[in-house]
C-alpha positions in Angstrom: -22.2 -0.7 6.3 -23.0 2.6 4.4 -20.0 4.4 6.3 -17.3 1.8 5.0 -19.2 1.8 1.4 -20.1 5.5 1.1 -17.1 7.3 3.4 -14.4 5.3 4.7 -11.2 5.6 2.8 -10.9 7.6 -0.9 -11.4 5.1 -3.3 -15.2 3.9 -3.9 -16.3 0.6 -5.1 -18.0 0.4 -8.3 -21.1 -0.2 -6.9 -23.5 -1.6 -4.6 -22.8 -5.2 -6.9 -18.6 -4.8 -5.7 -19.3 -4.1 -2.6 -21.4 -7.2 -1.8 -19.0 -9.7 -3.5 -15.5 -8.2 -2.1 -16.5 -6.2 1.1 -17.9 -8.5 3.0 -20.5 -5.8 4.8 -21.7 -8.3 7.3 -18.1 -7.9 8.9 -18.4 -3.8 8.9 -20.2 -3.7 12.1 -17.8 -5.3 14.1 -14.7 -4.0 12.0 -16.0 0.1 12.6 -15.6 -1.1 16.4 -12.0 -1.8 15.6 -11.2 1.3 13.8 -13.2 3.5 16.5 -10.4 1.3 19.3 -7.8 1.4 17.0 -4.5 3.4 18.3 -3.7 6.4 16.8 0.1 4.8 15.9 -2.5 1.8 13.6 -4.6 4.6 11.9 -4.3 5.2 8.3 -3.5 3.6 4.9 0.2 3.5 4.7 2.0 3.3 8.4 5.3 4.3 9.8 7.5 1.5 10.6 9.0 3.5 13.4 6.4 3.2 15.7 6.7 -1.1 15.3 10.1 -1.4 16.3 9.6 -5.4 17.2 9.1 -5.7 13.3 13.0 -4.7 12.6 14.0 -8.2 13.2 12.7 -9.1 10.1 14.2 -6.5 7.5 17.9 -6.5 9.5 17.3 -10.3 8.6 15.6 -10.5 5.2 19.0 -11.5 3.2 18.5 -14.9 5.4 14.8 -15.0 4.9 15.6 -14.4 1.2 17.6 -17.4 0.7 15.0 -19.9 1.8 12.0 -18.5 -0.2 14.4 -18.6 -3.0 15.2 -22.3 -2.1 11.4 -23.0 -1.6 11.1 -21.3 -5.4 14.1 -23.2 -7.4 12.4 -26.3 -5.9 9.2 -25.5 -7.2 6.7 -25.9 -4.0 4.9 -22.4 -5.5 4.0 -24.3 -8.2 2.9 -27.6 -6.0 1.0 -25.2 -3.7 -1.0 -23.9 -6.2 -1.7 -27.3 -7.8 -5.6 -28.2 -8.0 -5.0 -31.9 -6.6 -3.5 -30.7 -3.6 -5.0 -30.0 -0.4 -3.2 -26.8 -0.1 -5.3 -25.4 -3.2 -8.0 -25.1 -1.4 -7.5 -21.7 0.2 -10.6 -19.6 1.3 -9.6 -16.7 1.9 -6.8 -16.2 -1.1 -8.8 -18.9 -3.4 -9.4 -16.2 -6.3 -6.2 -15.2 -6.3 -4.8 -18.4 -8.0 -5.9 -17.8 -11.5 -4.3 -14.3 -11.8 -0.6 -16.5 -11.1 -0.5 -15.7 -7.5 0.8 -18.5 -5.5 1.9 -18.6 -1.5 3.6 -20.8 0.9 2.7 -20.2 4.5 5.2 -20.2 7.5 2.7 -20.0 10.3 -0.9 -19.0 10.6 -3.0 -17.9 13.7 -1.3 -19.9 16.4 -0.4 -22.4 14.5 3.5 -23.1 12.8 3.2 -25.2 9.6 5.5 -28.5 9.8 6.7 -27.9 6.4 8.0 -24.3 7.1 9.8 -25.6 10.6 11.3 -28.5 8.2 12.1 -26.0 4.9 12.3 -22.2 6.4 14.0 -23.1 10.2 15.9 -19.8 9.9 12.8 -17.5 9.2 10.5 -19.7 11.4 13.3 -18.7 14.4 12.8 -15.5 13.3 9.0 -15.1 13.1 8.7 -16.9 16.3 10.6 -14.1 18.4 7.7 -11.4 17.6 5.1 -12.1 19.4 3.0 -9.1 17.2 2.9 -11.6 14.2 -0.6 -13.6 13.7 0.2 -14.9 10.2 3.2 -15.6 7.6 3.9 -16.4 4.5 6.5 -16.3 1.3 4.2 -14.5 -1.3 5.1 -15.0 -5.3 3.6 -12.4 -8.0 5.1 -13.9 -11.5 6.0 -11.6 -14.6 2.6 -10.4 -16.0 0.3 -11.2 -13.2 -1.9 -9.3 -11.2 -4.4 -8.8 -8.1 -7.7 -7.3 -9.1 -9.1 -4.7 -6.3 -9.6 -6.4 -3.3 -10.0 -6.0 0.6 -9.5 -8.2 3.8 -13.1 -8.9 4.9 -12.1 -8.4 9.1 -9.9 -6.0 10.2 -8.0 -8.1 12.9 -4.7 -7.4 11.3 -2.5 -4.7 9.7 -0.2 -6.2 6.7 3.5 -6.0 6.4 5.4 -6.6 3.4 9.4 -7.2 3.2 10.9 -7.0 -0.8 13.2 -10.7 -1.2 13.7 -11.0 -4.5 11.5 -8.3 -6.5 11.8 -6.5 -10.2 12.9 -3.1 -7.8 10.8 -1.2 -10.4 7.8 0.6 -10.5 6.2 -1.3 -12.5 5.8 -3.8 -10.1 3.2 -2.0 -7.2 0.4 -2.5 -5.0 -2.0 0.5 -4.6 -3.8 0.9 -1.0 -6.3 3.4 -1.4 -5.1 5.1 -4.0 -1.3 5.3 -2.8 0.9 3.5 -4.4 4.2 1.4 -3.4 6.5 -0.4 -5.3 8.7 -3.3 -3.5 12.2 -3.3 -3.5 14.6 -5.6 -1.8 15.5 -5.4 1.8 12.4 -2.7 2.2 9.3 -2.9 4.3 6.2 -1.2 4.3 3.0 -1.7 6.8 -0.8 -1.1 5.5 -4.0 -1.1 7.0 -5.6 -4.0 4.3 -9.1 -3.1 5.0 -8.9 0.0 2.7 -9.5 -1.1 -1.1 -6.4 -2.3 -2.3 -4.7 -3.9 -5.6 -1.4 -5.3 -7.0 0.0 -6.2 -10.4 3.7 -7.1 -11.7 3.9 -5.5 -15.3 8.0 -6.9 -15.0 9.9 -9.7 -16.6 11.1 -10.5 -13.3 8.9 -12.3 -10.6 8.3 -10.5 -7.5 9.0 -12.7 -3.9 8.0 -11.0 -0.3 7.5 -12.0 3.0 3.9 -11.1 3.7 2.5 -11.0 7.7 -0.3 -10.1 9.2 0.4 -8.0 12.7 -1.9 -7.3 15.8 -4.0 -4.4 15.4 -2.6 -2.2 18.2 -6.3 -2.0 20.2 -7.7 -0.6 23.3 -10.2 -1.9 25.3 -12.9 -3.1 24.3 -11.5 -3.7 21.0 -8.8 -6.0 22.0 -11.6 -8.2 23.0 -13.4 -8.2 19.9 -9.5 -9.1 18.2 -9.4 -12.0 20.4 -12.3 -13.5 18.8 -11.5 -12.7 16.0 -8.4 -14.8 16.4 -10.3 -17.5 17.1 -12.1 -17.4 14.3 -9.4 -17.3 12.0 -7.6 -20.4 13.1 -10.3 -22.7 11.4 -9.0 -21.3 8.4 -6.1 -22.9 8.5 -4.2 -24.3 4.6 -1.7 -26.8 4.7 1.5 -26.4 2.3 2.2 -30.2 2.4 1.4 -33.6 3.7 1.9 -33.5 7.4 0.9 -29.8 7.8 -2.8 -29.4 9.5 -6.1 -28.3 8.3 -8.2 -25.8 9.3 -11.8 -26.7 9.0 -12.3 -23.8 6.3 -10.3 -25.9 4.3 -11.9 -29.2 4.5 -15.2 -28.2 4.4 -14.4 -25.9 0.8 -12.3 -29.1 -0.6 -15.8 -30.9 0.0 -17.7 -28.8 -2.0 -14.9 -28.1 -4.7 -16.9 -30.7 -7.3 -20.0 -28.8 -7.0 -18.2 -25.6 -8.0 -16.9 -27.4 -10.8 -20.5 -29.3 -11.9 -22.1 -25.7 -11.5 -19.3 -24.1 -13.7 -20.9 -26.6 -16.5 -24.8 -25.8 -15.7 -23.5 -22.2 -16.5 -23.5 -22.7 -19.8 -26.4 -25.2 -20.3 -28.7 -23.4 -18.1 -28.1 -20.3 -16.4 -31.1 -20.0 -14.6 -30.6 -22.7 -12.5 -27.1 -21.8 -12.2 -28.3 -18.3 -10.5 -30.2 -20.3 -8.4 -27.7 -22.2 -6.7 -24.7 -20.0 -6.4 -27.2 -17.5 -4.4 -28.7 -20.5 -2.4 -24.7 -21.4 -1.3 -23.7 -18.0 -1.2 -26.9 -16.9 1.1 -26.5 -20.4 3.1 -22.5 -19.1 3.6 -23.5 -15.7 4.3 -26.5 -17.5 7.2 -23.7 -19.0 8.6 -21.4 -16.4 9.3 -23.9 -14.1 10.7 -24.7 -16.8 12.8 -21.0 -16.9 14.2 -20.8 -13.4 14.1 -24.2 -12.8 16.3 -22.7 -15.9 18.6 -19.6 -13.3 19.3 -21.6 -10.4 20.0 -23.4 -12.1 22.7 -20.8 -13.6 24.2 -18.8 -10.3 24.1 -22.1 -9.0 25.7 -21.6 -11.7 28.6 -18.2 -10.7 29.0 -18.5 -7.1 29.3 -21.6 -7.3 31.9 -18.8 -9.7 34.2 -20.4 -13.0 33.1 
């Protein structure tokens, strides 16, 4: 934990406080195990496309991946997505995002294709589905004058791949990895580790549209191992774009306590006391059970490694 808050990576977090809240540190015991097994070709912030060359499907096809995000966009499912009445809404892992203007529509998640993306997105679906390398998909929409304060993935099963569809193709429309900075432009890709500090803003008039992925890790033993569980463990966070499309239990279990987030947004104001004391008591009860998955891995990794 004090290696990936103290030394890992040039930027810092602003304290101790940051840390806690975005970091994740319960995960950095398990995620220092997949950057000591990481291959040399998945080390670093910003990575060369050259050494991925199943990924070049995707850019030699992005004018046809293009045209169904834009169709998905004039028909306003962005907007429906993001919609608090909707099932898709509640989103655990991009939930903050929301209220900078962010908005998302997945095509497939962790072994799992979404219904609506085989229905609305056939031609990207086809192919998404011939890259084996790709976990997780999705059309990803930054409006004019929105923004993504600093952030990180909490596990580090996945490197990130971004392809430009329909962006401002200026600078002032970037996302900064640990300190370096890209700015989209149509028809290009780029590949980051998104375990490093990282954060995105569109200062345009003009929205910005990519294709986002999430790629396998390129491990060796016994990091591949701790990948597959990892994998396993990302599935029950499965969000659904529309009726028909399945739910992860991440997703049913936060659109159950949804209404207590919104009574203790209320008690906030009136008394902030008791406020304090129940976002700790859920945030420690979260944090309880994920250490409890976590230590359920490690000892079954244990088991696996000493031949069952």
């Amino acid at each position: 934990m004090r290696y990936v808050y103290a030394h890992r990576g040039k930027l810092r977090y602003e304290g101790l406080r940051e840390y806690v809240r975005k970091g994740w540190p319960i995960f950095a015991p398990f995620n220092c195990l997949l950057y000591l097994f990481t291959k040399p070709k998945g080390r670093g912030v910003f990575l060369g496309l050259e050494n991925y060359p199943e990924l070049a499907p995707l850019q030699e096809g992005w004018q046809v991946i293009r045209e169904e995000a834009m169709q998905l966009m004039r028909q306003g499912y962005f907007e429906r997505i993001s919609d608090r009445n909707s099932a898709s809404y509640f989103d655990v892992g991009f939930r903050t995002f929301y209220k900078y203007g962010w908005s998302k529509f997945y095509l497939r998640w962790y072994g799992y294709t979404h219904a609506s993306a085989l229905a609305l997105c056939p031609k990207t679906v086809a192919i998404l589905s011939r890259i084996p390398s790709v976990n997780g998909a999705m059309f990803s929409l930054l409006p004019p004058g929105s923004k993504l304060t600093r952030h990180l993935d909490p596990v580090a099963i996945s490197l990130r791949y971004h392809l430009g569809l329909s962006t401002p193709n200026r600078d002032g429309c970037s996302i900064e990895v640990d300190g370096q900075t890209y700015s989209w432009r149509d028809g290009a890709a780029a590949l980051f580790d998104i375990t490093y500090l990282h954060h995105a803003r569109n200062d345009t008039d003009h929205p910005r549209l990519i294709l986002m992925c999430d790629i396998d890790r390129p491990m060796s033993w016994p990091g591949a191992a701790i990948n597959w569980f990892y994998r396993g463990l990302a599935r029950i966070s499965i969000v659904p774009n529309l009726e028909g499309d399945r739910r992860g239990l991440a997703n049913r279990l936060f659109a159950g306590v949804a209404p207590l987030f919104a009574r203790t947004k209320v008690l906030r104001q009136s008394n902030r006391r008791l406020y304090n004391w129940v976002k700790w008591g859920f945030n420690l009860t979260l944090l309880g059970a994920v250490a409890a998955v976590l230590y359920g891995m490690y000892r079954l990794l244990l088991w696996c490694l000493a031949g069952g």
